[in-house]
TIPA-20642 format. One line per 3 residues: number of its first residue (from 1); their letters; for each residue x, y, z of N, C-alpha, C. Coordinates in steps of 0.05 Angstrom, whole numbers, plus 5000, padded with zeros to 4 digits. Layout:
N
NUM> a> X/Y/Z/X/Y/Z/X/Y/Z ~ ... $
This chain:
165
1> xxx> 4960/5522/6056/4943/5507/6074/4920/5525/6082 ~ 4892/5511/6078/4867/5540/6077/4857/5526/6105 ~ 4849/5541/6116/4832/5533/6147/4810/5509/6141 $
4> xxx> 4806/5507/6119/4785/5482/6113/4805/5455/6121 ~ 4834/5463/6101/4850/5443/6107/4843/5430/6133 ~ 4855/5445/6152/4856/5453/6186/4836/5438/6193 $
7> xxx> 4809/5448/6191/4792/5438/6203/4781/5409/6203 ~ 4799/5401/6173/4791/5367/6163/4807/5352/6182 ~ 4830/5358/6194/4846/5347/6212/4829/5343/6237 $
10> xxx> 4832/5312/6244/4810/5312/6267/4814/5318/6293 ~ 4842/5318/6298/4852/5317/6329/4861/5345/6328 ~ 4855/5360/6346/4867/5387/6354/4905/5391/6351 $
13> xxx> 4914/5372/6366/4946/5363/6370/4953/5369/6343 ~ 4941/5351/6325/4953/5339/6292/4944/5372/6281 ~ 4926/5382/6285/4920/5407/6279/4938/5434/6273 $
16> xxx> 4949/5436/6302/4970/5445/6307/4999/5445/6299 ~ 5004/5418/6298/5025/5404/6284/5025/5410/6250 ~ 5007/5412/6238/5000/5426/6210/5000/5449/6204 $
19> xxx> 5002/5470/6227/5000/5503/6223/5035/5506/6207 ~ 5033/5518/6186/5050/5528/6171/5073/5544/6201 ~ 5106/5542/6197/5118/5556/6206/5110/5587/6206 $
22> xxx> 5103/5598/6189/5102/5631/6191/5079/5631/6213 ~ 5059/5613/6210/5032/5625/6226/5046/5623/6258 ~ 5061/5600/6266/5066/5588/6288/5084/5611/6300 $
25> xxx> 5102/5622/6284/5124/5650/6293/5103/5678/6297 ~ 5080/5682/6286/5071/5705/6287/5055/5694/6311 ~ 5041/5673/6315/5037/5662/6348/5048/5676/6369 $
28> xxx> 5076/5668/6363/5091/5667/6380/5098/5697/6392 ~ 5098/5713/6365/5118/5740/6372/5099/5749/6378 ~ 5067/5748/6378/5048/5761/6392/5043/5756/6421 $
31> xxx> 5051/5726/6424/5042/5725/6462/5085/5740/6463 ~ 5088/5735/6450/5117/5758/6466/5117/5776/6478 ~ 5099/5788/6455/5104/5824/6455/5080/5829/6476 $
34> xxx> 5055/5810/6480/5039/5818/6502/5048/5817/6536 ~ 5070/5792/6534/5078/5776/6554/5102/5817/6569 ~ 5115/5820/6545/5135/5836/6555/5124/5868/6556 $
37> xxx> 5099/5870/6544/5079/5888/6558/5072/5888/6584 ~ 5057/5865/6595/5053/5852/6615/5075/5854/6637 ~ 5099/5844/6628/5116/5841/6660/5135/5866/6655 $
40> xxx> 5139/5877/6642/5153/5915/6645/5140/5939/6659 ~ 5102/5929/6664/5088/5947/6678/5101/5954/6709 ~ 5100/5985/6715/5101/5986/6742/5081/5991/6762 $
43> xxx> 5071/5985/6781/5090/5960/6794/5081/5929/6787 ~ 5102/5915/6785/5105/5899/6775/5081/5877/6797 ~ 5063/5856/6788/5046/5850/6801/5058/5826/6821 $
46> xxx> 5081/5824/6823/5091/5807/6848/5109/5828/6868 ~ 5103/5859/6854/5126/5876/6881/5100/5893/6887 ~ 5071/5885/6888/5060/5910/6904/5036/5923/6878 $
49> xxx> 5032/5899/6855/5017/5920/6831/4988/5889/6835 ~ 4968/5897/6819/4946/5884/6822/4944/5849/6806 ~ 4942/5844/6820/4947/5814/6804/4913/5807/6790 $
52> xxx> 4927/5802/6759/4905/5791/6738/4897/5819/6728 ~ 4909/5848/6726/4908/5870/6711/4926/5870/6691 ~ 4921/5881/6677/4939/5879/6651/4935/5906/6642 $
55> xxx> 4965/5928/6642/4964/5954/6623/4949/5960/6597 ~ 4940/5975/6599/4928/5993/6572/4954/5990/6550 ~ 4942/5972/6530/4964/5977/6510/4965/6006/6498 $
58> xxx> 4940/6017/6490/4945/6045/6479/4968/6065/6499 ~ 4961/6063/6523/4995/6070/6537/5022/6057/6530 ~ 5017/6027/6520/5047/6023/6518/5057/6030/6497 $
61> xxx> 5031/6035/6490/5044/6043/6446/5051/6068/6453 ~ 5059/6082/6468/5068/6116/6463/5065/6129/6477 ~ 5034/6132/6493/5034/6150/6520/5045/6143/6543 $
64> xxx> 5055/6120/6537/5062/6111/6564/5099/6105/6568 ~ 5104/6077/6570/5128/6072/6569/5149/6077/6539 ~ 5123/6059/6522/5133/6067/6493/5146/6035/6486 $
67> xxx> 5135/6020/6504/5141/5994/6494/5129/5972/6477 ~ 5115/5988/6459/5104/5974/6435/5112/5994/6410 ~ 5120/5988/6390/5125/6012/6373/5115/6015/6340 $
70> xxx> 5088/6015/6352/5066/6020/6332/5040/6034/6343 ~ 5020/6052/6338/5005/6055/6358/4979/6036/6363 ~ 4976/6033/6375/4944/6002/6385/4922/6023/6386 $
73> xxx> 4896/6015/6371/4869/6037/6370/4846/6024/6402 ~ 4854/5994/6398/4832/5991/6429/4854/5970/6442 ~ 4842/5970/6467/4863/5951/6497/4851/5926/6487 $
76> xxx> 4861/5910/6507/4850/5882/6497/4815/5881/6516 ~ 4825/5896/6528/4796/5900/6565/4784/5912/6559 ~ 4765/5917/6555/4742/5938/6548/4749/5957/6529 $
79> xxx> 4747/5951/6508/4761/5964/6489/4743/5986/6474 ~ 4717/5983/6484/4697/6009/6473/4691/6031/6502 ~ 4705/6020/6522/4698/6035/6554/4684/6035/6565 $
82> xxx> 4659/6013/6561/4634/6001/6577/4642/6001/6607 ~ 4664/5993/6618/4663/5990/6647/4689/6012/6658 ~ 4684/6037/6648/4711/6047/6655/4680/6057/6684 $
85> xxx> 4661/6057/6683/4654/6075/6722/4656/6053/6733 ~ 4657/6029/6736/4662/6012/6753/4682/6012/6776 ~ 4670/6000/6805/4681/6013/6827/4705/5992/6827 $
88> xxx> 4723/5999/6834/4743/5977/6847/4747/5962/6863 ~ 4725/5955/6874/4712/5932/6887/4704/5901/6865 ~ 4683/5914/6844/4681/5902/6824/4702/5895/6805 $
91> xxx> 4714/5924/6802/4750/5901/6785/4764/5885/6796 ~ 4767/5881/6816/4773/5863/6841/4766/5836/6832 ~ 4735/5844/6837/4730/5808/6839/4728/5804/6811 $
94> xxx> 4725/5818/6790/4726/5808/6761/4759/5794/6754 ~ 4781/5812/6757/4798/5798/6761/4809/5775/6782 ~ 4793/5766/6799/4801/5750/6806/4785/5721/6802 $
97> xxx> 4764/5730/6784/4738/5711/6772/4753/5709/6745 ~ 4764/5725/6730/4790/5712/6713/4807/5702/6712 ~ 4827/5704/6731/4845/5690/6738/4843/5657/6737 $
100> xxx> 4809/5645/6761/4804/5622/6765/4794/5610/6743 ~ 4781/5625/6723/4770/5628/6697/4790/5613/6679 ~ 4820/5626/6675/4843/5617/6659/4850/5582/6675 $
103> xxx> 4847/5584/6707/4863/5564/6703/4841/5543/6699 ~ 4824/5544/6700/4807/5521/6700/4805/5514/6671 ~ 4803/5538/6649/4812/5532/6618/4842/5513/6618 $
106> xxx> 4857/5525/6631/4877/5505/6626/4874/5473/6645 ~ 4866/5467/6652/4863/5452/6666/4849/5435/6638 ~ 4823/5441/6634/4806/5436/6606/4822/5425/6587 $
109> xxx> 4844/5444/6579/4854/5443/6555/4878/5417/6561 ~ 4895/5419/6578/4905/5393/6594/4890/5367/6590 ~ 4861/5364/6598/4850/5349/6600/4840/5333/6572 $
112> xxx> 4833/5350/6557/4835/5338/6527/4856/5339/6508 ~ 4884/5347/6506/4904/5337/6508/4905/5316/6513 ~ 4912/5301/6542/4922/5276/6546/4900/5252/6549 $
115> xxx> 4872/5264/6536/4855/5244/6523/4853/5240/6496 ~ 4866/5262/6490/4873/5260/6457/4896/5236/6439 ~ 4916/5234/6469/4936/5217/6466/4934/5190/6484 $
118> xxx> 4905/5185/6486/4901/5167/6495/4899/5150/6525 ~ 4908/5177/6541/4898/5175/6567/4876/5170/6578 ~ 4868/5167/6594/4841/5154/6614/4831/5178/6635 $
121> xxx> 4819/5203/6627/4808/5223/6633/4776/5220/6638 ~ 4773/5223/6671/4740/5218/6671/4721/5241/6661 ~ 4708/5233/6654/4684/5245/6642/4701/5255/6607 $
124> xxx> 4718/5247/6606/4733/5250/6579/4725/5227/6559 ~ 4721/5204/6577/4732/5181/6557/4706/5175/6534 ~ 4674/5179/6549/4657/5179/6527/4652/5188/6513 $
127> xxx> 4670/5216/6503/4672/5236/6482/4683/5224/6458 ~ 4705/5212/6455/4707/5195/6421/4722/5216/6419 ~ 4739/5227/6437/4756/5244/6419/4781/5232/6403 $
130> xxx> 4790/5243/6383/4799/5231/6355/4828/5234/6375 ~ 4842/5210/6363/4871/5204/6375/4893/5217/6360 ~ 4908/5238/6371/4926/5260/6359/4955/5236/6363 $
133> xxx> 4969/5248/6338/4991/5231/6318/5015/5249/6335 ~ 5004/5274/6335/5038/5292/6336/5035/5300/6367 ~ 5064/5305/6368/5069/5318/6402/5062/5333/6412 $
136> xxx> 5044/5332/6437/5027/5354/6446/5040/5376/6460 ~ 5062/5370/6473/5095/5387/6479/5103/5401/6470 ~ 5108/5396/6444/5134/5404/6418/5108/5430/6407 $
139> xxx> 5123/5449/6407/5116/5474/6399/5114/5474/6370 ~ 5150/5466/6361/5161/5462/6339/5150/5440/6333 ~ 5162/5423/6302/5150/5397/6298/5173/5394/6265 $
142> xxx> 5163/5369/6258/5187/5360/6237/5181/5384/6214 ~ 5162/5398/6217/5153/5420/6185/5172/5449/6187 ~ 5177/5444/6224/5190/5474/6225/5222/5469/6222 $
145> xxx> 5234/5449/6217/5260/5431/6215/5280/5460/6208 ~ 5267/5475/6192/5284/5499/6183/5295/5522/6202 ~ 5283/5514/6224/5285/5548/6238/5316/5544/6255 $
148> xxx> 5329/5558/6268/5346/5548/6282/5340/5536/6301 ~ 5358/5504/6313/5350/5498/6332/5332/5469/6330 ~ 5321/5477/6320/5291/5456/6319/5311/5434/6307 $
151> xxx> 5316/5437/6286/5332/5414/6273/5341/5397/6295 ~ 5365/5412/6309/5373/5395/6330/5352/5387/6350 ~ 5341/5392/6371/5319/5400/6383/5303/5369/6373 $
154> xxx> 5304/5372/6345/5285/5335/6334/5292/5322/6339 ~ 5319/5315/6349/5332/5287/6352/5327/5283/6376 ~ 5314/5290/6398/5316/5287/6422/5293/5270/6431 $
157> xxx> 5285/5248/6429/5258/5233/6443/5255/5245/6469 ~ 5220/5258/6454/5209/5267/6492/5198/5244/6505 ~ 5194/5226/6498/5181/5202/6515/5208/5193/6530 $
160> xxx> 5227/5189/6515/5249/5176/6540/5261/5194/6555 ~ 5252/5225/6573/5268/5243/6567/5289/5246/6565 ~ 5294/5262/6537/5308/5272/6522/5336/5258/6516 $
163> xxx> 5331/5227/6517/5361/5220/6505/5348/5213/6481 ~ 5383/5226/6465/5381/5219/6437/5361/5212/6423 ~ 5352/5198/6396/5340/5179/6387/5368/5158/6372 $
């Protein structure tokens, strides 16, 4: 399946629903391995550490905890060191101008979602966005039927929740 494929698919949802199993697992094991970067830092940003900072991976690969085990050449944050003089006043409000940043993307991405499936979203509805076939929920889908789990996991209607089919 070549990204042209991808792109002929009109609804984002159905899009998704088409990503080959391997691409959908290497997805996955990457927001893992960032996620368990993220909440192993000390201090932890709900006991006292900066909320919407995120560790230097080049520390976690080795100088640091050692909880990545490969070495990383740039962070995900300034990865050439453009804002390392910046006062901490200004990291402040940048992280907290990202934070509102993310949720309002998700909010976005919510929002064309459940106009994708045919919801009644204002300022959504004159867009023509193309009506998605597959589950906007389901991570998994009938292609990944192989992995553990999923198999079972299919028989479950999310519209009624989750009894049987």
């Amino acid at each position: 399946l070549s990204y042209g494929d991808l792109s002929a698919i009109p609804a984002p949802v159905d899009q998704w629903a088409a990503v080959p199993t391997a691409g959908k697992l290497q997805i996955l094991g990457t927001i893992a391995v960032l996620e368990f970067v993220g909440e192993t830092m000390e201090p932890h940003y709900m006991r006292g550490g900066k909320p919407g900072f995120y560790p230097s991976l080049k520390d976690a690969a080795g100088g640091g905890k050692g909880n990545i085990p490969h070495p990383v050449p740039l962070d995900l944050y300034d990865p050439f060191g453009f804002f390392e003089g910046d006062s901490e006043e200004k990291k402040a409000r940048g992280r907290n101008v990202e934070i509102n940043n993310g949720r309002a993307a998700m909010l976005g991405i919510f929002g064309l979602i459940c106009a994708s499936k045919g919801l009644i979203v204002p300022g959504l509805d004159s867009l023509g966005i193309a009506q998605a076939t597959a589950e906007p929920m389901s991570y998994f889908g009938p292609n990944d039927a192989g992995l553990p789990f999923v198999e079972n996991m299919l028989k479950f209607d999310i519209a009624s929740f989750g009894q049987p089919q």
